[in-house]
The first five atom37 places (N, CA, C, CB, O) and aatype in JSON, in Angstrom:
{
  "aatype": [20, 20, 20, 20, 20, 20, 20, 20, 20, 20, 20, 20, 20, 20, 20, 20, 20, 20, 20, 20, 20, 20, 20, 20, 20, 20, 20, 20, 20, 20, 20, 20, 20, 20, 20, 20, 20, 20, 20, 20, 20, 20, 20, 20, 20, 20, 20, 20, 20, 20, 20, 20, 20, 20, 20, 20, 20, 20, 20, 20, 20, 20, 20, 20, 20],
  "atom_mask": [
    [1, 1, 1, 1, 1],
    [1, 1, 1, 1, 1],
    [1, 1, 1, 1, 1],
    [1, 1, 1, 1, 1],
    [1, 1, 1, 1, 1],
    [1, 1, 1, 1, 1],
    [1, 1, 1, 1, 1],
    [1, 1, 1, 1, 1],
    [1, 1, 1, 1, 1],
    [1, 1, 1, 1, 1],
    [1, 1, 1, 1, 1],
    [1, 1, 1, 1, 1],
    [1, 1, 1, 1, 1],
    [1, 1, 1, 1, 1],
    [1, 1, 1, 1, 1],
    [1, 1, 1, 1, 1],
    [1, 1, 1, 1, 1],
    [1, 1, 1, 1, 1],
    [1, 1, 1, 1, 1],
    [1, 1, 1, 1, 1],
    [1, 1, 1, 1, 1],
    [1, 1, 1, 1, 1],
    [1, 1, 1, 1, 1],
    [1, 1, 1, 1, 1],
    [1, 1, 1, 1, 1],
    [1, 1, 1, 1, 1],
    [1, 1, 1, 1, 1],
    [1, 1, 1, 1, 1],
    [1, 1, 1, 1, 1],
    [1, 1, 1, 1, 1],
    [1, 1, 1, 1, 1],
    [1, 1, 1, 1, 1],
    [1, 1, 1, 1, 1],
    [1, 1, 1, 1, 1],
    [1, 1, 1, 1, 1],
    [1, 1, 1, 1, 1],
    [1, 1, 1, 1, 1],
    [1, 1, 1, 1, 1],
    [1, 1, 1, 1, 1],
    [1, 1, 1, 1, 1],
    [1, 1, 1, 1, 1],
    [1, 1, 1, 1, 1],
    [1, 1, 1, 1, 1],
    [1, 1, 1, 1, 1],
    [1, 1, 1, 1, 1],
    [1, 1, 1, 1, 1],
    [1, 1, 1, 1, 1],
    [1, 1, 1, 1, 1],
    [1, 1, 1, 1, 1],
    [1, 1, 1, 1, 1],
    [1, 1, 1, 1, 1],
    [1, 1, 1, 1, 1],
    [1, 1, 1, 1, 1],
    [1, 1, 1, 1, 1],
    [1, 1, 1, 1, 1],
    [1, 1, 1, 1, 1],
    [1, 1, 1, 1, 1],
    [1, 1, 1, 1, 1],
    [1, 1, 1, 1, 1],
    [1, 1, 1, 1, 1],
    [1, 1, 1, 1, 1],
    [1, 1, 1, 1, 1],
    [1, 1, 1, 1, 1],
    [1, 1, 1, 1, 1],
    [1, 1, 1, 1, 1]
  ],
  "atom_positions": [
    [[117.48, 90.65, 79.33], [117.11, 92.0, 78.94], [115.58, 92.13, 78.79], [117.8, 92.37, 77.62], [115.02, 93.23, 78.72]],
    [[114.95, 90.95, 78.76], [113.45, 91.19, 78.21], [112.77, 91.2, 79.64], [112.77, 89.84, 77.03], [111.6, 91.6, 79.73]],
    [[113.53, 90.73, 80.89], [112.81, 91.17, 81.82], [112.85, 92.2, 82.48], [112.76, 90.57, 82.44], [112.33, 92.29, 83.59]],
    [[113.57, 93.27, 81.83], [114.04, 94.27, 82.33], [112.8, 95.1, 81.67], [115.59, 94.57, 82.02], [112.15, 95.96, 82.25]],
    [[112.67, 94.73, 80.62], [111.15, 95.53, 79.96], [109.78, 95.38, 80.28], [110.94, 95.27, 78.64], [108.81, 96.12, 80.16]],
    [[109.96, 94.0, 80.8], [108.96, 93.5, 81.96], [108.75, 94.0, 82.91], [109.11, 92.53, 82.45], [107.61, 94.45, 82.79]],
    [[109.09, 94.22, 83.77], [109.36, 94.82, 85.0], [108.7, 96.37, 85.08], [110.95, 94.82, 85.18], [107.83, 96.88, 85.79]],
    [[109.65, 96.9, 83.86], [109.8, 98.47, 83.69], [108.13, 98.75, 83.21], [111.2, 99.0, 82.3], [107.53, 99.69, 83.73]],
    [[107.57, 98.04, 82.38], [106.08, 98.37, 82.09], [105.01, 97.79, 83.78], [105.58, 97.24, 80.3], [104.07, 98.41, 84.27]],
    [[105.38, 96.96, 84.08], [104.31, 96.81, 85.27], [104.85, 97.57, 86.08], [104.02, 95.42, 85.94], [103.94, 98.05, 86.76]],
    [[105.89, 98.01, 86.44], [106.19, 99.18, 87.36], [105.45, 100.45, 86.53], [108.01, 99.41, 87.62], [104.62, 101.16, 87.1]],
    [[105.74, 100.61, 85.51], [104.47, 101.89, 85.26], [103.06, 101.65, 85.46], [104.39, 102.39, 83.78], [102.3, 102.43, 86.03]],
    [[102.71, 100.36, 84.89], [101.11, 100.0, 85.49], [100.5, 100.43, 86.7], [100.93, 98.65, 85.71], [99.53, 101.15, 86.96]],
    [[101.3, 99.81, 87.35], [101.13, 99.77, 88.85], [101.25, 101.67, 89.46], [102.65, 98.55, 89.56], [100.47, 102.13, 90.31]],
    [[102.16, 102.33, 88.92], [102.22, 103.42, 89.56], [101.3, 104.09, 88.65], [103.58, 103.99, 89.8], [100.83, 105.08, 89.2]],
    [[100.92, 103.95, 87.62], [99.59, 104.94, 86.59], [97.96, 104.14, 87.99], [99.37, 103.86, 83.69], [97.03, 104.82, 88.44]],
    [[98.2, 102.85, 88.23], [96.43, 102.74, 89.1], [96.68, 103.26, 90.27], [95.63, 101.07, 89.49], [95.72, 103.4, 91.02]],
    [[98.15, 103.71, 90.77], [98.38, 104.3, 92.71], [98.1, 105.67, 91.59], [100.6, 104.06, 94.14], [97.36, 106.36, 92.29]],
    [[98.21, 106.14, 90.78], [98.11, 107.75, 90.49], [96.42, 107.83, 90.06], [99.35, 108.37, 88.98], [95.83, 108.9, 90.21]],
    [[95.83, 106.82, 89.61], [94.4, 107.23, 89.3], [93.85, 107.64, 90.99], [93.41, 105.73, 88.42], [93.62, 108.73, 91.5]],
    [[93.74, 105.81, 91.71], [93.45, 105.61, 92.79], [93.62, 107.23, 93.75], [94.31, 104.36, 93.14], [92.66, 107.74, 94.33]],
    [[94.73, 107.71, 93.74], [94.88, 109.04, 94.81], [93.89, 110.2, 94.16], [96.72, 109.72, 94.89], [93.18, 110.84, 94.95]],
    [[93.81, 110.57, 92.34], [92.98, 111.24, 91.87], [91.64, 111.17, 92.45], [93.04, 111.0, 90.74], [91.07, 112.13, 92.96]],
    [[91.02, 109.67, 92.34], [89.42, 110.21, 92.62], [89.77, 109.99, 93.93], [87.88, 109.36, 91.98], [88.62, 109.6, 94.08]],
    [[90.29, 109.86, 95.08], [90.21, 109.7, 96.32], [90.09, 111.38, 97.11], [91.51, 108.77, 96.68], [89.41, 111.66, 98.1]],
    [[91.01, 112.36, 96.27], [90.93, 113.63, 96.17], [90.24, 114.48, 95.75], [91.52, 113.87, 95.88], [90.13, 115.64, 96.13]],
    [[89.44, 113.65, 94.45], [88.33, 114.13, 93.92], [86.85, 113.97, 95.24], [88.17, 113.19, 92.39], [86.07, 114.91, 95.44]],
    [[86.77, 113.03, 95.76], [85.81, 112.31, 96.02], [86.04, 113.22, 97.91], [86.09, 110.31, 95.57], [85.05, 113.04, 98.62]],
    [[86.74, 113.74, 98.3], [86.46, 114.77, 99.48], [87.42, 113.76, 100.25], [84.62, 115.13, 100.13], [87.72, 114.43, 101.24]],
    [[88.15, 112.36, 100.41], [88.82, 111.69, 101.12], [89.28, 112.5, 102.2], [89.71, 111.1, 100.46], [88.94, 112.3, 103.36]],
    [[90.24, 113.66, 101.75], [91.61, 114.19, 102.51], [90.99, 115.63, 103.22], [93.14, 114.55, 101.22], [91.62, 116.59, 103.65]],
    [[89.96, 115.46, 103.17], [89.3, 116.92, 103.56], [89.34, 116.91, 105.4], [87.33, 117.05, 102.81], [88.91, 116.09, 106.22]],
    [[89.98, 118.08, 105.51], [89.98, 118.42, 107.15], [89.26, 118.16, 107.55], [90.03, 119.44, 107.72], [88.7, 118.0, 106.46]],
    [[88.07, 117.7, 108.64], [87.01, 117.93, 108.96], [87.4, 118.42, 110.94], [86.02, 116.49, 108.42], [86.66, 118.59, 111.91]],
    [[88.3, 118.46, 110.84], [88.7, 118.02, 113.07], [89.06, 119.8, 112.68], [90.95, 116.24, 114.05], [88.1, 120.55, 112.86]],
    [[90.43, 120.48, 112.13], [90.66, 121.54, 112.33], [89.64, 123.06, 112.11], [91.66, 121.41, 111.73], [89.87, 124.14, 112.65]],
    [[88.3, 122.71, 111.04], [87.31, 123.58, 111.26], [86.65, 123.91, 112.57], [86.48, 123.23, 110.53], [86.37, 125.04, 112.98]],
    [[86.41, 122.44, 113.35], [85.45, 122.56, 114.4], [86.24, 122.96, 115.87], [84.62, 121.12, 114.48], [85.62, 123.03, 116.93]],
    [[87.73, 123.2, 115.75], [88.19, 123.7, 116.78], [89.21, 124.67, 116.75], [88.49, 122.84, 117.4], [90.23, 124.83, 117.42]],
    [[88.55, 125.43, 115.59], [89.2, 126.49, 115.25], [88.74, 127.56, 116.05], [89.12, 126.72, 113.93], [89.74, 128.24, 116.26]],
    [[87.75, 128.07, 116.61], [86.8, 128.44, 117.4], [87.19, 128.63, 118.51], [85.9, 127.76, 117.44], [86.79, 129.61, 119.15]],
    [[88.25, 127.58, 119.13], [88.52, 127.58, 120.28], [90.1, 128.24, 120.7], [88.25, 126.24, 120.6], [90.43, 128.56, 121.84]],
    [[90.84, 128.32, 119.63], [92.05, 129.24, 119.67], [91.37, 130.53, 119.6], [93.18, 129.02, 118.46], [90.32, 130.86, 119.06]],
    [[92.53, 131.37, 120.49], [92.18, 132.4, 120.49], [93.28, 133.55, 119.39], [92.03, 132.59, 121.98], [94.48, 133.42, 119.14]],
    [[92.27, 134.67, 118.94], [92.32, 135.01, 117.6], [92.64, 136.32, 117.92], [91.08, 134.76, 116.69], [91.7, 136.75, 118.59]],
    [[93.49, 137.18, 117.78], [93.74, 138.34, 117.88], [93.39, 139.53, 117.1], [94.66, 138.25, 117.97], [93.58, 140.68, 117.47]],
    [[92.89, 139.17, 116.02], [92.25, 140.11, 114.65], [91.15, 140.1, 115.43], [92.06, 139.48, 112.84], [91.32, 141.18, 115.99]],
    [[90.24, 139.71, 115.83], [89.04, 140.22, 115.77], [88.92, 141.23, 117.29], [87.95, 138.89, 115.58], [88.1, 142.11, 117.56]],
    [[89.76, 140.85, 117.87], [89.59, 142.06, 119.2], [90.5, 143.33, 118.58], [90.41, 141.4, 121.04], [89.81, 144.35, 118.64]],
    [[91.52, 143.54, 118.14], [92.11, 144.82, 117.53], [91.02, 145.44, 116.79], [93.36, 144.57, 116.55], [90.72, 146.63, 116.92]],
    [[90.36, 144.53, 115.92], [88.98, 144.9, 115.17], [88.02, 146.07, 115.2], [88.2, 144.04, 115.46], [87.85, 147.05, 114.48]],
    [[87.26, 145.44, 116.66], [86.46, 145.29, 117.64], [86.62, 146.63, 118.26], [86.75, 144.11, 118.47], [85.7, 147.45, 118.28]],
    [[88.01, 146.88, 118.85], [88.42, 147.87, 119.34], [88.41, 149.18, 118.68], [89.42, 147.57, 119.66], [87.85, 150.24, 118.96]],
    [[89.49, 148.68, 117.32], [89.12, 150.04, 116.53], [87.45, 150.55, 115.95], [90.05, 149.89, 115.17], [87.16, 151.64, 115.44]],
    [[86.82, 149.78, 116.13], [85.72, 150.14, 115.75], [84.95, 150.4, 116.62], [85.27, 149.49, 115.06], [83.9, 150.44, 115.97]],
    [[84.6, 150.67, 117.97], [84.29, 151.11, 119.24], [85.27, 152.51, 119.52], [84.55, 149.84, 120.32], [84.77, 153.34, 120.28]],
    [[86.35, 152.75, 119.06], [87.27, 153.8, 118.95], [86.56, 155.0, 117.74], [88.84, 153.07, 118.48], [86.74, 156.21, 117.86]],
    [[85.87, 154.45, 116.76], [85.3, 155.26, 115.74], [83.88, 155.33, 115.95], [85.61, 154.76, 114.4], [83.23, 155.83, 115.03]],
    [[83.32, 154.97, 116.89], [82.03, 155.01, 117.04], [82.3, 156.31, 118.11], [81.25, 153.5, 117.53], [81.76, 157.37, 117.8]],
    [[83.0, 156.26, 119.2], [83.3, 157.07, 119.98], [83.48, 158.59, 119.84], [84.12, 156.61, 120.33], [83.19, 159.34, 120.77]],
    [[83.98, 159.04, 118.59], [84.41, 159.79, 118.11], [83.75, 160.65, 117.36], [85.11, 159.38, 117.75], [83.8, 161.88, 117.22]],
    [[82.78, 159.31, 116.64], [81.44, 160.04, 115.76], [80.75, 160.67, 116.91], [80.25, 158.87, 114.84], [80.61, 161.89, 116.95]],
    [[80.27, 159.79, 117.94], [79.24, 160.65, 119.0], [79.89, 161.98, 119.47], [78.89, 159.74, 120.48], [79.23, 163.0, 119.69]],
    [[81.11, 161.92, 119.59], [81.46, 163.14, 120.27], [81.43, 164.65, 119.67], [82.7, 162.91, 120.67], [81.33, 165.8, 120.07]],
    [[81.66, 163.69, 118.03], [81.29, 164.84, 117.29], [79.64, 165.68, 117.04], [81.77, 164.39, 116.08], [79.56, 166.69, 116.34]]
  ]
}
């Protein structure tokens, strides 16, 4: 029975330094995207031409007025 209490505390040890360890690793910028910013650019985006449009549609309209 006493190694059962053994066990049960270094199994918390062990999972309290994997729970610090992931903290500052997350703290510290580890997991940060850096690939999906720089080719985001290259999909093409449909908001900004509907945009684009309506606002060439209201420019149009002012002049005519």
């Amino acid at each position: 029975m006493n190694i059962m209490f053994l066990l049960l505390g270094v199994s918390l040890v062990v999972a309290l330094i994997f729970l610090v360890i992931f903290i500052v690793t997350v703290r510290s910028g580890q997991y940060d995207d850096m690939y999906t910013p720089s080719v985001r650019m290259l999909f093409e985006d449909g908001t900004s031409k509907t945009k684009s449009a309506t606002d060439n549609n209201k420019s149009k309209t002012k002049k005519n007025n």
